[in-house]
Every structure is written in C-alpha cells, then in structure tokens.
N, C-alpha and C positions, 0 to 999 in steps of 0.2 A: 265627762258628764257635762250637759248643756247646764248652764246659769239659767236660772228664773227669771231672770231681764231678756236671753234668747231665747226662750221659748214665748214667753209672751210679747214680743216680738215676731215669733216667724206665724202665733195663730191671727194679732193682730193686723198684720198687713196685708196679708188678701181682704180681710173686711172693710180697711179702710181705702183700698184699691176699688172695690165695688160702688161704697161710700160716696166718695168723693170724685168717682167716674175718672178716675189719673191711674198712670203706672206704679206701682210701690218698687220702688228701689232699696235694700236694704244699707246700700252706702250714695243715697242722696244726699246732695248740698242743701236740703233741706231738712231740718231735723227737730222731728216733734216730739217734746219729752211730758207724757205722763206721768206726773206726783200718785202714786196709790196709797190710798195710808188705810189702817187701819186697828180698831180700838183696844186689842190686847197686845199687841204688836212693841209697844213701849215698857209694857207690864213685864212682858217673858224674856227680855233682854236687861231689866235693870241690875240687877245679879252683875251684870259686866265692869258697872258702873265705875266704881274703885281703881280698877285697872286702867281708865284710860281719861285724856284732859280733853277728850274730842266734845263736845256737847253743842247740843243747839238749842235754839227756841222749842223743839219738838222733840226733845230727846238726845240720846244717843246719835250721832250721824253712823252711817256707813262705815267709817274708817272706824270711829271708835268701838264700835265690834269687831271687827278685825282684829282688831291691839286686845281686846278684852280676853276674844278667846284663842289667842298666841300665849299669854299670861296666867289663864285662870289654871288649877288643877283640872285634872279629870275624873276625878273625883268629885269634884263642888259642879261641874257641869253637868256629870250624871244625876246628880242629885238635884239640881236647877233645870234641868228639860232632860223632861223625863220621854221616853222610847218604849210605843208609839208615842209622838205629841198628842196632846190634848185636842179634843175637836174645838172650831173656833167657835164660840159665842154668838157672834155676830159677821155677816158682810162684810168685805173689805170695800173703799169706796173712792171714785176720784175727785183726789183735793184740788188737782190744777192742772191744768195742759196750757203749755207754752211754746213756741212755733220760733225756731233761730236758726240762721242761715250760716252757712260757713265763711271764715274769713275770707276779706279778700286785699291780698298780697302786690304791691305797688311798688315796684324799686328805681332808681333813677341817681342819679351823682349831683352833690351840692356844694356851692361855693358861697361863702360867709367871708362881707368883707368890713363888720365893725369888728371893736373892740371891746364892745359894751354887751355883746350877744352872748348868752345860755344857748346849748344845744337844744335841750330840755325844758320847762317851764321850772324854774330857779325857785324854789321855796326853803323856807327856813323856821322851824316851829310852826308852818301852816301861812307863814306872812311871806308873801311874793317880795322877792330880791331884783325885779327887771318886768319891766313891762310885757316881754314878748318873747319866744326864742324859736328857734331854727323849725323846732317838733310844729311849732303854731303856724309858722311863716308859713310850711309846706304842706301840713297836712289839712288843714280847717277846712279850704275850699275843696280835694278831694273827698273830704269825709263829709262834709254837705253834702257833693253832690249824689255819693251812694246812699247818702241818708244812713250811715253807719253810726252804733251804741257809742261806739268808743275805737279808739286808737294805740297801739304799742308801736314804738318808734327804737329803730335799733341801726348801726352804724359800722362801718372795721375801723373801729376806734372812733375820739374825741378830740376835739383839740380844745384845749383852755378857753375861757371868756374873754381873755386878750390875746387872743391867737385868731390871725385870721386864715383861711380854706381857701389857697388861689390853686393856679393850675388847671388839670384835667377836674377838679372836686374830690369830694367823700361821696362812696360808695355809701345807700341805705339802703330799710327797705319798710315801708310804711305797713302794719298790716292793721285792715279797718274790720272792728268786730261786729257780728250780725247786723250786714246792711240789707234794708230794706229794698234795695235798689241794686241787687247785685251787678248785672252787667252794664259795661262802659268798652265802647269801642276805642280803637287807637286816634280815632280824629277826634273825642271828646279828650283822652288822654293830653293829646298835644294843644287843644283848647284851655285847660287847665294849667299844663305848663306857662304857657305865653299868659294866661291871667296873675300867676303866681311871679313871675317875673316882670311884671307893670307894675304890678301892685308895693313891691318893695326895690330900694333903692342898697339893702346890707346885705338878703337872699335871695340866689338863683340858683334853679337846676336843670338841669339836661339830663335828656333821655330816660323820661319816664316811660314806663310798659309795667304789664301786666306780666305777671311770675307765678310758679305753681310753689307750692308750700315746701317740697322738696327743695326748692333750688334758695329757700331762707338762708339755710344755712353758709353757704358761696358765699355771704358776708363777714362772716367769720372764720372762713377759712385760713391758715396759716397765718395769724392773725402777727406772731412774733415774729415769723420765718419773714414774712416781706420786707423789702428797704419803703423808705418815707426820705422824702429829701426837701431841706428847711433850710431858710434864710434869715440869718439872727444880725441886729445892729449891736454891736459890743458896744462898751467903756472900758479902756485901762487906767487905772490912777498915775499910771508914767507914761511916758511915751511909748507906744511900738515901733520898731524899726520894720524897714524892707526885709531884715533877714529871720527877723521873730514870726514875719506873716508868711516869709518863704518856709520856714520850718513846720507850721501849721499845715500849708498848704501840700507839703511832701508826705505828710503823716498818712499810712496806707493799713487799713484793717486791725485798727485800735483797738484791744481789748481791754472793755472797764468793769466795774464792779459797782453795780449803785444799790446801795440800802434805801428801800421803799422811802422820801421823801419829806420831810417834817410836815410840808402843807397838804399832804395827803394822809398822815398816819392815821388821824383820826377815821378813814372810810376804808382806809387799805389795810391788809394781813402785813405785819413787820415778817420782811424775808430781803434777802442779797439776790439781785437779779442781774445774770454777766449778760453784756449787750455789745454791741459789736460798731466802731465807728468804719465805717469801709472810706470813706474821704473827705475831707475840707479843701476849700481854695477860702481862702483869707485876703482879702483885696482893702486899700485903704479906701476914709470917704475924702470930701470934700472937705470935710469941716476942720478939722486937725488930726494931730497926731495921736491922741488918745481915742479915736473911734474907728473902725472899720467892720466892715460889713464879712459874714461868713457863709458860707453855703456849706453844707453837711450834708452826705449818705449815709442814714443808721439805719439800723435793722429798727423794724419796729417794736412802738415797747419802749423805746428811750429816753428816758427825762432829760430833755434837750437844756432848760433852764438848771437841772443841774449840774449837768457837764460841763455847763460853764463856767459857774459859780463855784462849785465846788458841794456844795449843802452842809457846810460844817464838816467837811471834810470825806461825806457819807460816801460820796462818787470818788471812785478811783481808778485809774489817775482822772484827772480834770482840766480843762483851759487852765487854769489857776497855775497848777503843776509844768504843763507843759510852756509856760510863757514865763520859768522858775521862779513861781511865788509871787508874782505881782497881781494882786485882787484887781477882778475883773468881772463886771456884772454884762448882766441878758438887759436891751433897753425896749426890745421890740421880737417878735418873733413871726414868722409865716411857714405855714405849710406849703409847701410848692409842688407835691407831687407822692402820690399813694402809688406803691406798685402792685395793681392788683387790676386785674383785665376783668370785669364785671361791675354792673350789668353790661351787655351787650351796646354797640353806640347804636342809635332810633336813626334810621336813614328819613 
C-alpha cells in the first residue's frame, strides 16, 4: 500500500514540472519538503499522547504516533477513531515549503603537527578548551566556498591532543550540509587545498576529491582490523641496557588485554579489548641511558600510552612487565602511518 507522502508526491510532481518549466526527478539532489498541517489533525491523535515522550511545539511528531499506536490497545483505538473516519471540518493547508540540497561529500588525508590541537572543536560545559582544531583548519574554507548550512567531520580514528599525524596522514571525509553552491570542480578542489595549507603552519592535507555518499563508509572500514604504526620517546627510572631494547625489539605478535583506560572511562563503555602488538624496534637516544626512542606495529584500536605505562595495571602484559617491573612512562607520541589505501592519491 502507497504512503500518503508517495502519492502526494507522484500527483505533485508533474504539476510542479509544468510549474517551474524543469524535469521533476523523484530522487533529485534537490529536495522540496512541503509542511501540510491541518486543524483537527492534533485533536484525532491526542488519545496517543500517554504512550509516547516524542512531542513538539505542534503536537505529537510522527514518531510519536508510531510508539502510540504500537502501545495503545485496540480496543481504546477502536473506540478513539472510529471506522469510517469522520469527515474533516476544515481544508488542510500549507504551513511551509523549504527547498535543501543533498550533501556534499569531500575526503582527503591530514597531517597535524602541534600538540596543542583538537580534532574537533574542543568544548567543555559549552566553554571552548582551544582556539581552533583540525574540523576548522579544513573545513571552513570549503564550507564557505559551497556556501554550506553546516558540517559533520568523521575520520578512521583520532589521535589524542598531544599526538601528532605525520606520515602518509588520517584518512577523513568532510560532508557539507545543504549547500547552496553545490558544484566544485577538481581545479577549485586543489585551489582549496594549497589555500588550506598556507594558511596554517600545524594542518595539511592531500588529496582532496569529491566522493559519492556510498563510498563514506571506506572510512570506517575495518577500523580494528588495520595495523597503525607509532613512534614513542620513553623514560625508564633506571637505566636500560642494549639487551632490555634487544628484547623489546625481538618481541613479535604480542598479545595483550587492555581494560578501557581510566582517562577515557568517563566517555567510553567499561569492557577488555584483546589487541595485538605485531613489532617494536627499541633504539637508544642521545640523551642517556634512561630514554630511547620506540617504534610499534599494532593493530588498530590500541592504547599506545598504555602499553606503556601500564594503566594501573589495566593493560596486560605492558612495557612495564616486559622491561620486569621497572616504571616506565610515554613522554611524546606520533602517528607515523595508517594502513588503509583511501581516499584514492589526486594526481
């Protein structure tokens, strides 16, 4: 059985095909939504009401008739809309017509090199924590130039506010909502880019293009499944020898066990997530005998700061464990390389 939004639907758009002298398309990037209201309309659903928390300024929404009459008896419906219905009163009549374009989907790879950067624009009870963050660096002057409502910024994965993004970059993918300005060639694309990387001296990115809505998801693909490989400057409180960093460095397909993080609990589900180290090379520095430098392959998903540390013991086993028992912190960390072959490289 057709819905009363597809038939009004399939009668309005030849009319507004005439109208407007254009093609009516019924899966146009262009999409005009019709508010109809009408004055008994609120009356012959309020019956529902009890049943559901959905409400608006104008009533019951949509959804909340749904829940109502999943819920009610059928008895109290029979008895509440009666069969035939009632003839209406009055005309139904149009409250609003509003005219929104489909998104449009922008992906590219980024590289962050302070330490002081948000991905996201950093708020706290509503009071900004940071001036600026990665979502702003990239997307503001695209989203200007489509003249788009707004912005959702999505990534395969995050790295911390003291974590910098070297390498190849982080995969994203920007999508700008009803812009007014929908199309952008690939030479305003790459115009964009080279603006976006003058403009700041902490974010760059490459290989921005245009992507179809289907292909979002490619940012999240196998999100766990892939390796990420990071470069950490330890501290030991004793000395390491050549044969503590040879041991580290031999260590091949590590299996640990990390309990969701204490500096995360508050935003994360408490659960044991097993993750996989595939290799270290452990190299000393310059400085003494208490610091040297790590390189790591984990699978992604691995709380790098606390494999090191330990987390109160939540990771296991841990650097800690494996260099037996001498406390050892994270002083610095970098991303050095995402394994994940998209977006595409922009020739």
């Amino acid at each position: 059985v057709a819905s009363v939004k597809d038939a009004f639907r399939w009668s309005l758009g030849p009319m507004l095909e005439k109208l407007l002298n254009a093609p009516y398309k019924p899966h146009s990037d262009l999409l005009i939504s019709v508010h109809i209201k009408h004055a008994d309309c609120a009356e012959e659903v309020e019956f529902l009401a009890p049943y559901s928390k959905s409400k608006s300024a104008d009533g019951l929404t949509g959804v909340a008739v749904e829940q109502g009459l999943k819920s009610t008896t059928d008895a109290e419906f029979r008895l509440k809309s009666p069969c035939p219905p009632m003839r209406p009163r009055v005309p139904c009549y149009v409250h609003s017509i509003s005219c929104t374009y489909s998104s449009v989907y922008i992906a590219g790879r980024y590289n962050k090199y302070s330490r002081t950067l948000s991905q996201t624009p950093w708020l706290v009870d509503g009071i900004r924590k940071s001036e600026s963050s990665i979502q702003e660096i990239i997307c503001e002057r695209i989203q200007s130039k489509l003249r788009a409502s707004g912005v959702k910024f999505s990534s395969s994965g995050r790295e911390d506010v003291d974590v910098r993004m070297l390498g190849a970059g982080r995969p994203f993918v920007g999508e700008f909502l009803d812009p007014h300005r929908p199309k952008i060639s690939r030479e305003e694309l790459l115009a964009l880019q080279t603006e976006i990387n003058r403009s700041s001296d902490v974010v760059a990115v490459r290989d921005l293009q245009l992507i179809r809505k289907d292909d979002t998801s490619k940012v999240k693909e196998g999100e766990d499944a892939k390796k990420k490989t990071y470069a950490a400057l330890v501290w030991s409180e004793t000395p390491v020898s050549e044969s503590n960093l040879a041991t580290l460095s031999a260590t091949k397909d590590l299996k640990i066990l990390q309990k969701t993080p204490l500096r995360v609990l508050h935003r994360r589900v408490l659960m044991t997530r097993p993750r996989t180290i595939f290799s270290m090379t452990a190299t000393p520095t310059k400085d003494d005998s208490h610091h040297f430098k790590l390189i790591l392959t984990t699978q992604a998903g691995t709380y790098i700061k606390e494999f090191v540390h330990g987390d109160m013991g939540r990771t296991q086993p841990n650097l800690k464990t494996l260099l037996n028992g001498r406390d050892v912190d994270i002083l610095s960390l970098d991303v050095q390389a995402i394994d994940i072959d998209w977006p595409p490289p922009v020739q």
